[in-house]
SEKOLDO-870630 format. One record per residue (C-alpha): x, y, z. Coordinates in nm, 2 decimals. Layout:
N
+--------+--------+--------+
|      X |      Y |      Z |
+--------+--------+--------+
|      X |      Y |      Z |
...
+--------+--------+--------+
end
This chain:
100
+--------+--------+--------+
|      X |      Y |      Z |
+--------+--------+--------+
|   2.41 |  -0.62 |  -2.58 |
|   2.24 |  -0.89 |  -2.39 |
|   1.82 |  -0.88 |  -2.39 |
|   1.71 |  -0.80 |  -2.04 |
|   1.33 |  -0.97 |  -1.96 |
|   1.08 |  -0.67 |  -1.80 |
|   0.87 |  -0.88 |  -1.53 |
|   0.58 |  -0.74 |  -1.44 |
|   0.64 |  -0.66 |  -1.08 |
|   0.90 |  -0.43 |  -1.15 |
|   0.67 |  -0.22 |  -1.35 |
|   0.43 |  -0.16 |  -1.08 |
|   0.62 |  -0.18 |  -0.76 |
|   0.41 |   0.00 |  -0.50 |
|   0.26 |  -0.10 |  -0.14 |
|   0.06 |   0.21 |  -0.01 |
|  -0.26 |   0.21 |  -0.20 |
|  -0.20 |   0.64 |  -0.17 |
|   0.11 |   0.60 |  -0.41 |
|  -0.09 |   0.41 |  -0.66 |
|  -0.37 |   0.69 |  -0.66 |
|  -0.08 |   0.90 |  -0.73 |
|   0.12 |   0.71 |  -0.99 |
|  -0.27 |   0.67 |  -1.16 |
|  -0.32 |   1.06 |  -1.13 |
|   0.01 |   1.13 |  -1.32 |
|  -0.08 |   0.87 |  -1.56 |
|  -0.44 |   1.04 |  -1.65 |
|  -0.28 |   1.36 |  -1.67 |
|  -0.04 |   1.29 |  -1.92 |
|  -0.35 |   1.28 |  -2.20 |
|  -0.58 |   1.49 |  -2.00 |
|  -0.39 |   1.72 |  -1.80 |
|  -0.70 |   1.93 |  -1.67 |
|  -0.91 |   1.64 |  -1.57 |
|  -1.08 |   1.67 |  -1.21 |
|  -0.98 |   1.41 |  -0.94 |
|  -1.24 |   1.46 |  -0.71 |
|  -1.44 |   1.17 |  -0.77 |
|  -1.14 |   0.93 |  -0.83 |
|  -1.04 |   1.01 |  -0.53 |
|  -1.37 |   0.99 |  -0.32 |
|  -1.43 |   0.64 |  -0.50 |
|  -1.11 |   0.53 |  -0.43 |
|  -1.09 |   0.66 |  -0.02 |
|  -1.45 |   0.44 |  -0.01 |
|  -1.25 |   0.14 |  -0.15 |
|  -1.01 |   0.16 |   0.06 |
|  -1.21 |   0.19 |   0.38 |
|  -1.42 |  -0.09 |   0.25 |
|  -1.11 |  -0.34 |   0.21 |
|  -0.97 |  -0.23 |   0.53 |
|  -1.30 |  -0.29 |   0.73 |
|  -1.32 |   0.09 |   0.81 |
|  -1.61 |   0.10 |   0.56 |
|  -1.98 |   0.09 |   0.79 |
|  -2.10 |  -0.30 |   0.79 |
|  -1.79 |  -0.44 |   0.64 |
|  -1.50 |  -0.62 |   0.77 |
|  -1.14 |  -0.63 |   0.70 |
|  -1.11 |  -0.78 |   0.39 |
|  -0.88 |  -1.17 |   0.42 |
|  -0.81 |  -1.32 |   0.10 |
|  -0.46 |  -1.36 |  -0.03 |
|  -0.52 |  -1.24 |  -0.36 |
|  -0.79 |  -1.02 |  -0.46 |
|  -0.75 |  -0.76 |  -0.15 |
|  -0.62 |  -0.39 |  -0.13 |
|  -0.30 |  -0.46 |  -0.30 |
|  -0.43 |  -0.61 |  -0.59 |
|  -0.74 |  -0.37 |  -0.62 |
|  -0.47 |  -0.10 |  -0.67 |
|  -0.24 |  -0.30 |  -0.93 |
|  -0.54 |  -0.32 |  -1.16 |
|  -0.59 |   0.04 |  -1.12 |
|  -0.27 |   0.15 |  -1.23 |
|  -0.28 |  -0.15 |  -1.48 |
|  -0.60 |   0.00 |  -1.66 |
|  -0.44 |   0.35 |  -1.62 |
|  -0.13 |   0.25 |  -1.80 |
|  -0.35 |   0.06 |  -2.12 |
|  -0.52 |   0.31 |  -2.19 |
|  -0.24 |   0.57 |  -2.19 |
|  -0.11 |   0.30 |  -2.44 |
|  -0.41 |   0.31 |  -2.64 |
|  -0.37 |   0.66 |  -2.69 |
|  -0.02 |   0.69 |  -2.78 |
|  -0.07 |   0.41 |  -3.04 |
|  -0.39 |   0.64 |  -3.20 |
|  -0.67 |   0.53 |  -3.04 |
|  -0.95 |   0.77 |  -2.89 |
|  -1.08 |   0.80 |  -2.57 |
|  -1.33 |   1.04 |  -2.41 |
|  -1.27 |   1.15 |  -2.10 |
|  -1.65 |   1.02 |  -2.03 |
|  -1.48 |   0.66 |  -2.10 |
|  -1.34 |   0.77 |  -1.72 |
|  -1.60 |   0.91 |  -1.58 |
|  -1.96 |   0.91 |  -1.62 |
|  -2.21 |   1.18 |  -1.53 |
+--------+--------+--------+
end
C-alpha cells in the first residue's frame, strides 16, 4: 500500500469565514456538547466586520496573508489542537475558551 502525504490545505479547505465558525462549533462540541456559542459567535461577527471594513473606523483589511481567510484557518487550527489534546488525556476547562 503506497503512503499517501496529508498537506495541510486539504485539512482545512474552506472559503466563507461562516463555514469555518461552523466546522469550529462542531469541533467544540465534540468535548463539550452543551457549550453556549453566543459569545463565539458575537466575537467572531465583530472580526469579521472589522476585516471587511464594515467594522465603524476601520477599513477593508489588504494584506495577502494575515486577512479574513487566514484569521479563520487559525481558528479552526486552535479548535482542532485542542480537541487533540483532549483525546490524547490532557485537560481543559471550558474557562480555557471562554473567560468570565
Amino acid at each position: 500500500m503506497a503512503f499517501e502525504e496529508t498537506k495541510l490545505e486539504t485539512l482545512s479547505y474552506l472559503e466563507d469565514p461562516l463555514d469555518f465558525l461552523k466546522e469550529t462549533e462542531k469541533i467544540i462540541s465534540l468535548f463539550f456538547p452543551q457549550f453556549d456559542f453566543s459569545l463565539i459567535r458575537s466575537v467572531f461577527a465583530d472580526i469579521a466586520k472589522l476585516f471587511l471594513g464594515k467594522y465603524p473606523g476601520y477599513r477593508p483589511c489588504n494584506t495577502r496573508y494575515h486577512e479574513l481567510n487566514h484569521t479563520m484557518h487559525c481558528l479552526v487550527v486552535m479548535a482542532r489542537i485542542m480537541h487533540g489534546a483532549l483525546l490524547t488525556g490532557s485537560f481543559l476547562e471550558k474557562s480555557a475558551l471562554i473567560w468570565d
